[in-house]
C-alpha positions as CSV (number, residue, x, y, z in Angstrom):
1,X,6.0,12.5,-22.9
2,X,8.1,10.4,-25.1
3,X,7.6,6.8,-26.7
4,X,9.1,4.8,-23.8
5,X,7.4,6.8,-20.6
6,X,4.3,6.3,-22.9
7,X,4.0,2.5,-23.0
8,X,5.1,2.1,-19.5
9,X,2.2,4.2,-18.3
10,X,-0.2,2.0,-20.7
11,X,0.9,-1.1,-19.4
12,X,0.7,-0.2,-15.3
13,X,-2.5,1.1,-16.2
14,X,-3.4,-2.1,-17.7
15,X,-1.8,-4.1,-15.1
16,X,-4.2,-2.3,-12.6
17,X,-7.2,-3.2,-14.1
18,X,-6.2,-7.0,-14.3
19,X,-6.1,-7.5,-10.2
20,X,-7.5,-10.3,-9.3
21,X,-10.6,-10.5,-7.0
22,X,-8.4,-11.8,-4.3
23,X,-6.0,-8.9,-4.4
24,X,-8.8,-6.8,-4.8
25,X,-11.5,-8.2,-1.6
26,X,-7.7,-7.7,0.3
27,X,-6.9,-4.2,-0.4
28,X,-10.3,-3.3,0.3
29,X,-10.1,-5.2,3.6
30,X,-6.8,-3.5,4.1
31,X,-7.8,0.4,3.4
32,X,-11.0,-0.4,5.4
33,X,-9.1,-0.4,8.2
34,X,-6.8,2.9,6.8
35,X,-10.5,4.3,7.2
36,X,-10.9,3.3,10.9
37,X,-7.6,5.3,12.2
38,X,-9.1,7.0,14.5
39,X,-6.5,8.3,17.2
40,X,-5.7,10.4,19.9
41,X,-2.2,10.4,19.6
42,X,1.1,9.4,17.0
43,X,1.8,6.5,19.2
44,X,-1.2,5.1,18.5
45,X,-0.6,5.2,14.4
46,X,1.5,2.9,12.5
47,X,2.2,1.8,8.8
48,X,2.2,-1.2,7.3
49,X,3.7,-1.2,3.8
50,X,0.9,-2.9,0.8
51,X,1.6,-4.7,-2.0
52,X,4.6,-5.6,-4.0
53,X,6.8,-4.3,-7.3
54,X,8.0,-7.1,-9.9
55,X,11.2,-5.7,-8.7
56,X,10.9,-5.5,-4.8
57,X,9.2,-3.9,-2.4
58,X,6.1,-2.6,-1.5
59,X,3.6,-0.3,-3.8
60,X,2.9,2.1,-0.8
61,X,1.5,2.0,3.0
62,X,-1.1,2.4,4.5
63,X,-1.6,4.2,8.1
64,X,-3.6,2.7,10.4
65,X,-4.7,2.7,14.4
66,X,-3.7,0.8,16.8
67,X,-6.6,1.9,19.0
68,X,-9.1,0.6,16.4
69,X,-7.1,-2.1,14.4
70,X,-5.1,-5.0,15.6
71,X,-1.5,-5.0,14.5
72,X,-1.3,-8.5,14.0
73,X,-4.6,-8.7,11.9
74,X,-3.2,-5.7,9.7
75,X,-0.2,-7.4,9.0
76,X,-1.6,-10.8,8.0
77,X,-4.0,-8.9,5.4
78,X,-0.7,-6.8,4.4
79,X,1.5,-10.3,4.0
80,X,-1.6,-12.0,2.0
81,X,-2.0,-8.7,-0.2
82,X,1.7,-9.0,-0.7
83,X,1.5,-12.1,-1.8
84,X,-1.0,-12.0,-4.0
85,X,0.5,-8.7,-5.6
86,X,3.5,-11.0,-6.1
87,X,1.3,-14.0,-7.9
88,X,0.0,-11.4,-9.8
89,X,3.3,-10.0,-11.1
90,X,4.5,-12.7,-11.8
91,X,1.7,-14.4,-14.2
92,X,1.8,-11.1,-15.7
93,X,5.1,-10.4,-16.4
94,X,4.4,-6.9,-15.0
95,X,7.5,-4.5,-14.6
96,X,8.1,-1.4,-12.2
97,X,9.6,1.5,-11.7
98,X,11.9,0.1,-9.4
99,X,12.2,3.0,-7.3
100,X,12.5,2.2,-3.4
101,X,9.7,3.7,-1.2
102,X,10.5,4.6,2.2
103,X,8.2,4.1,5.2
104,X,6.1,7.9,5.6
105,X,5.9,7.1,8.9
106,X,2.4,7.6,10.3
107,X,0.8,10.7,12.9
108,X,-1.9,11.5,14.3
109,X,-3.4,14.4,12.6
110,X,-7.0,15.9,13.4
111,X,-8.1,13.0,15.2
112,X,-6.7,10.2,12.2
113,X,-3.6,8.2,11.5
114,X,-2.4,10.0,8.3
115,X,0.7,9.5,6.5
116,X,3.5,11.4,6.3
117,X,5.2,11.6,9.4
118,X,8.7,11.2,9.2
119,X,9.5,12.4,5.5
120,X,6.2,14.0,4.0
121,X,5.7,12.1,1.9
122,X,2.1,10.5,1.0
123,X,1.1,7.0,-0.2
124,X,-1.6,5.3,-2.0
């Protein structure tokens, strides 16, 4: 690992551990309902992305059900968790990685909305 990839991994880390209790009650309000994707089938599971690089766009998504969670409620929490991720940035001076995440998309798998649909690939 050299110098560079070094220091950027000490400061996200250090970055993470300075959320602020907002972000934090959010995010947990947020994969609560990641928790409660129960489903029978893909159309009930969605995504909604979460949070928000210095740089633009979201941190990750989150799966969730439609047949447990309202949509509208999810997205609200997602908006204010943006937000705040964006306060937080900010004040910090935090930098990213800049790299664009695409939506996973979301299926049914097992009886829960998982991630990973469309591409493969997993989220946060």
């Amino acid at each position: 690992m050299n110098r560079m990839t070094l220091l950027l991994a000490c400061l996200l880390a250090s970055a993470c551990s300075h959320a602020t209790p907002g972000a934090s009650k959010t995010l947990a309000e947020l994969r609560a309902l990641g928790q409660a994707a129960a489903c029978t089938a893909d159309q009930q599971c969605k995504t909604v992305p979460l949070g928000a690089k210095s740089c633009g766009g979201p941190e990750s998504y989150l799966a969730y059900s439609t047949a447990r969670s309202n949509p509208e409620k999810v997205s609200a929490l997602a908006e204010r968790y943006r937000k705040e991720r964006e306060a937080e940035n900010q004040a910090s001076g935090l930098v990213s990685d800049c790299r664009f995440l695409m939506d996973p998309g979301a299926q049914c798998r097992a009886g829960t909305c998982q991630l990973g649909g469309k591409n493969g690939a997993l989220a946060e």
